[in-house]
C-alpha positions as CSV (number, residue, x, y, z in Angstrom):
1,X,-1.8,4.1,-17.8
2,X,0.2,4.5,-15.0
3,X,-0.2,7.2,-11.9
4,X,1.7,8.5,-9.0
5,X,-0.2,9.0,-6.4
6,X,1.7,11.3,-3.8
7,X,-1.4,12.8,-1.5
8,X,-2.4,10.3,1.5
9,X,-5.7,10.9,1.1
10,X,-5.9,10.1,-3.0
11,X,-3.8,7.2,-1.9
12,X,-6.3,6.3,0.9
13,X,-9.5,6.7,-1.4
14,X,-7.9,4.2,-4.2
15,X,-7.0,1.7,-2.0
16,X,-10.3,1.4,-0.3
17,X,-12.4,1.7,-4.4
18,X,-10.7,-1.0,-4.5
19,X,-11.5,-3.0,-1.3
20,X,-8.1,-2.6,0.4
21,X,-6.5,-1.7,3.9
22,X,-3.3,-1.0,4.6
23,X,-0.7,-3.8,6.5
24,X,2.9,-3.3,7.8
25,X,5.7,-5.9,9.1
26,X,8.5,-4.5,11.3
27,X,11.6,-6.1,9.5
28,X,14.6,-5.8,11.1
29,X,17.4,-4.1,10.1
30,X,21.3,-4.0,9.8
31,X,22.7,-3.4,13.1
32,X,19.7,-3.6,15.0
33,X,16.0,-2.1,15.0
34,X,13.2,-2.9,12.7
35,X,11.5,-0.9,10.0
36,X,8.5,-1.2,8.7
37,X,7.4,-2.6,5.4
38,X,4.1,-1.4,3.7
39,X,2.0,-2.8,1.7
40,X,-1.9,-3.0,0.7
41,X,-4.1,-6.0,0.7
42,X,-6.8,-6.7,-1.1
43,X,-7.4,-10.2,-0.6
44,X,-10.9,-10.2,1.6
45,X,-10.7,-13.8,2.6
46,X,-7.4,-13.3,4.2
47,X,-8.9,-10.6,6.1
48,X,-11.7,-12.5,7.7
49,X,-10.9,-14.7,10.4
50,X,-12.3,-18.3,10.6
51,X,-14.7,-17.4,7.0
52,X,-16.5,-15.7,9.1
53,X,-17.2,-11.4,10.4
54,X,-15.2,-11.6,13.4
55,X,-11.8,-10.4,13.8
56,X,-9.5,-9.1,11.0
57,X,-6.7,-11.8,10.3
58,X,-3.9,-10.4,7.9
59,X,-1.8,-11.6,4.9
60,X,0.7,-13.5,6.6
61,X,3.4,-12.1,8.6
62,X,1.7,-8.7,8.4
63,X,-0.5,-7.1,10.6
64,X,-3.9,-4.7,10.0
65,X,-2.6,-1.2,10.0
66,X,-4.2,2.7,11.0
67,X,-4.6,4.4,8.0
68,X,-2.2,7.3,9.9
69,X,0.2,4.9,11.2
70,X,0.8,3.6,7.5
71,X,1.0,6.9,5.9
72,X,3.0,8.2,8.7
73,X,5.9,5.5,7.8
74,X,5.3,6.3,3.7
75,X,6.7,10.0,4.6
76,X,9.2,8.7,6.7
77,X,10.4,6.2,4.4
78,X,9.8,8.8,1.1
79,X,7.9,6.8,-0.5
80,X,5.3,7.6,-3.5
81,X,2.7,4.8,-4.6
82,X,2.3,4.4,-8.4
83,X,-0.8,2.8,-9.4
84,X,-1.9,1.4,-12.7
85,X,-6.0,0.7,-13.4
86,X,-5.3,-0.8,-17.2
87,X,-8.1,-3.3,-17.3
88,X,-7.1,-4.4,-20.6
89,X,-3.9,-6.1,-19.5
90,X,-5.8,-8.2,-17.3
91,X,-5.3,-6.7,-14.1
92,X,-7.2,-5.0,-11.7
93,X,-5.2,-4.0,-9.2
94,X,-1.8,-3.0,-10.2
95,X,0.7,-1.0,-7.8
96,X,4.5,-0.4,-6.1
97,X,6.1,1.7,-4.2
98,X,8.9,4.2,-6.0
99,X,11.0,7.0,-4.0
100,X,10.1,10.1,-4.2
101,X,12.8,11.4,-5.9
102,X,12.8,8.2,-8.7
103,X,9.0,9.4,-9.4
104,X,10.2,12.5,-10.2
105,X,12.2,11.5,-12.8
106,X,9.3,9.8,-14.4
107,X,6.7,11.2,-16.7
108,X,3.5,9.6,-15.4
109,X,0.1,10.9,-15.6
110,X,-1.1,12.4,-12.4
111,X,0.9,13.2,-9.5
112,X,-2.7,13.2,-7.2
């Protein structure tokens, strides 16, 4: 069943459960500037270097992000992160992004 998960620190805790970290990418936008885009990786190998323990490498195109740095630009950006740990359909880690005010309009269990 699907969740919202609003509270940085609930967000935090089921990302790492889950063997994640948080990466960003500075896009640019329309008439100059960048702004970031989020998202959580999971894939270990990708964040190992060389197969080896040495220094993080991340999904391509994005870079290793601070935890507050991340959820700094989720506030900014009003952004919400619905997650979804139905084991039956074959997936283990299930997520997006909504707006704040589209979760709203859902009825989802939780709202951590």
């Amino acid at each position: 069943m699907a969740r919202i998960l609003r509270d940085e620190e609930a967000i935090r805790q089921w990302t790492e459960a889950r063997g994640g970290a948080p990466v960003m990418m500075e896009v640019p936008e329309p008439g100059g500037g960048t702004s970031p885009l989020l998202q959580l990786t999971f894939d270990q190998h990708a964040l190992n270097a060389d197969h080896n323990e040495g220094a993080d490498r991340p999904v391509p195109g994005f870079t290793l992000a601070e935890w507050g740095e991340w959820m700094a630009a989720l506030r900014r950006q009003d952004l919400v992160l619905v997650v979804d740990d139905d084991l039956d359909q074959g997936r283990q880690i299930d997520y997006r992004f909504m707006s704040s005010s589209e979760a709203q309009s859902l009825d989802l269990d939780g709202g951590t």
